[in-house]
N, C-alpha and C positions, 0 to 999 in steps of 0.2 A: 472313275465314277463320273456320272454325268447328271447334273443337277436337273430336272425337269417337274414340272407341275403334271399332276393325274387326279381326274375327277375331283379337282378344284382344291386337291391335296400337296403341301410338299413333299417332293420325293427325290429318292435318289437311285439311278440306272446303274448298274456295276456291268461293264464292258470286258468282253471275254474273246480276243482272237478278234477283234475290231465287231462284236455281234453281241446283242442284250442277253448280258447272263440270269439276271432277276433284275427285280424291282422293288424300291420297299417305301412305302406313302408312310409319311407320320401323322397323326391327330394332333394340334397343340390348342391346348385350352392353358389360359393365362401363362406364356411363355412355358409352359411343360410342355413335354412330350407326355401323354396321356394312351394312346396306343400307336402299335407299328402294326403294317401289313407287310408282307415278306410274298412274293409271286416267282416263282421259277419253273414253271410250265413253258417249256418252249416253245409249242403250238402259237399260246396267248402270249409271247415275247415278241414273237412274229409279230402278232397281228398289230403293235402297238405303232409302226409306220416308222419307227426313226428312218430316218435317211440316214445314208453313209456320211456324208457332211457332217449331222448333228454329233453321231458316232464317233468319231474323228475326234472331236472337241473332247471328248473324254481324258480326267484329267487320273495320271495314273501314280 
């Protein structure tokens, strides 16, 4: 898993074969979690720019 911020969201990247498997942003309102988004469209995993660097840092 590799911790990253999306659309000014916390999230967290889950790394599959060193490559973004999905992605999943939380909403927190007063320390809850309030809703999750879950993305595992590979096109739009792509298009999200990690470098292999950031990839790498992935903590398993």
């Amino acid at each position: 898993m590799l911790q990253v911020v999306a659309n000014g969201q916390p999230a967290v990247v889950s790394v599959v074969k060193g490559r973004p498997g999905s992605i999943m942003t939380f909403t927190i309102v007063e320390d809850r979690i309030v809703e999750l988004h879950i993305l595992a469209d590979p096109e739009r995993m792509a298009a999200l720019g990690l470098t292999e660097e950031e990839l790498a840092r992935a903590e398993y």
